[in-house]
N, C-alpha and C positions, 0 to 999 in steps of 0.2 A: 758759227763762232764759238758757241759755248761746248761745243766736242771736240773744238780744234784746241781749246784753251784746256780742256779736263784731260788731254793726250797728250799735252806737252808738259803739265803738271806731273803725269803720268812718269814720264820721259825722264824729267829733270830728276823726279825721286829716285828710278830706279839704274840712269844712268847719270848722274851727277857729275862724273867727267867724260862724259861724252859715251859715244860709242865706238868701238876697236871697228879699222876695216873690214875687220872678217866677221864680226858681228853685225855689222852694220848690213854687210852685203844680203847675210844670212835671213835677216829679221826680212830687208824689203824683198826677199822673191820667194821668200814663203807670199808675203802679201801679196804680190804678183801671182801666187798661183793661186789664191783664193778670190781675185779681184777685187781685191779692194783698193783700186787705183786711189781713190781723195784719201783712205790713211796711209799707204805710202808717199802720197804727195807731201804731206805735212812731214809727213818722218823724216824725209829728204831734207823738206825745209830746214825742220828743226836742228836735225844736223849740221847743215850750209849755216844757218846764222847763230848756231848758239857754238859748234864747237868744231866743226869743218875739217877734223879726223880722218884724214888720208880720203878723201871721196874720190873717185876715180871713175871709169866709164863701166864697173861692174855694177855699182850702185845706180849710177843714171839708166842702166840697158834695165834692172828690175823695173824700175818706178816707167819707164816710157813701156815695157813691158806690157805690165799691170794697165798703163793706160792704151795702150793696142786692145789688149783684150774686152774692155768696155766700150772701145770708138770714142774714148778721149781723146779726139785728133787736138785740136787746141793744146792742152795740155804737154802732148807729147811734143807737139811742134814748138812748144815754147822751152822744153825742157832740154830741146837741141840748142837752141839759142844759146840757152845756159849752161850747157855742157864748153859750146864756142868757147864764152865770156870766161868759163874757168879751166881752159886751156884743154880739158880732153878734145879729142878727134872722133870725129862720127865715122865709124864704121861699119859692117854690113850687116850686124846685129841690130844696130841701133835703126838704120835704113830700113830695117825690114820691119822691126816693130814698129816706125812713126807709121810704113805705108799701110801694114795692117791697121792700125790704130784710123789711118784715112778711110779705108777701107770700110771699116767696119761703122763707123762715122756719114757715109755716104757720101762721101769723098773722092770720088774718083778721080775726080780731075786734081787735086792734090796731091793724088797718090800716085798718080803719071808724072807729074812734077817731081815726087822725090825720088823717082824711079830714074829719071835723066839726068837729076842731081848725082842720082850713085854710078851712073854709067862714069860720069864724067869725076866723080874721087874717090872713088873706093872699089875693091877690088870684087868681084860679085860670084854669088857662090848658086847652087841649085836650088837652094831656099828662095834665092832673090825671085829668081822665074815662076819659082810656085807661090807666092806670095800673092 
């Protein structure tokens, strides 16, 4: 709590009207490539309820990303949810980081689930296979 409060503190000083899409996108998949899935979770957050500046399915692919790569399966599962609720489409970017994120999770059986989820909505590329 008290790092999620000193990073939004952070956030609000140095982006006081929010953050631009293309900043937005920028900052979470740097974080996504360092792993720091929980500070781009909040960043997200932060974003969605203080200022919700064009957020699109390039910022949810970092942050589910970022949670793929640590086996935040939970997290990345719920972030699909909420991708749903604010109208983006799950696509085979996002399909492949929740089933990594399964994966890595020890998730298998989750991760066969989003695997016949994506057979059945999204179009599937040679990632998906190697995945």
């Amino acid at each position: 709590p008290f790092q999620a409060t000193a990073l939004s503190l952070v956030l609000d000083q140095t982006f006081p009207n929010g953050l631009d899409p293309r900043t937005g996108s920028r900052i979470l998949s740097r974080l996504a490539e360092k792993r720091a899935a929980d500070i781009a979770l909040h960043v997200l957050s932060w974003q969605t309820a203080e200022r919700n500046h064009g957020l699109n399915v390039y910022h949810y692919a970092a942050v589910v990303s970022a949670c793929g790569k640590v086996g935040a399966w939970t997290s990345a599962s719920l972030l699909c949810k909420r991708m749903l609720q604010h109208g983006c489409q799950l696509d085979t970017v996002i399909f492949n980081a929740t089933i990594s994120a399964c994966e890595n999770g020890g998730e298998w059986q989750r991760a066969l689930q989003l695997f016949e989820a994506m057979l059945r909505a999204a179009e599937m590329t040679t990632i998906s296979f190697n995945t």
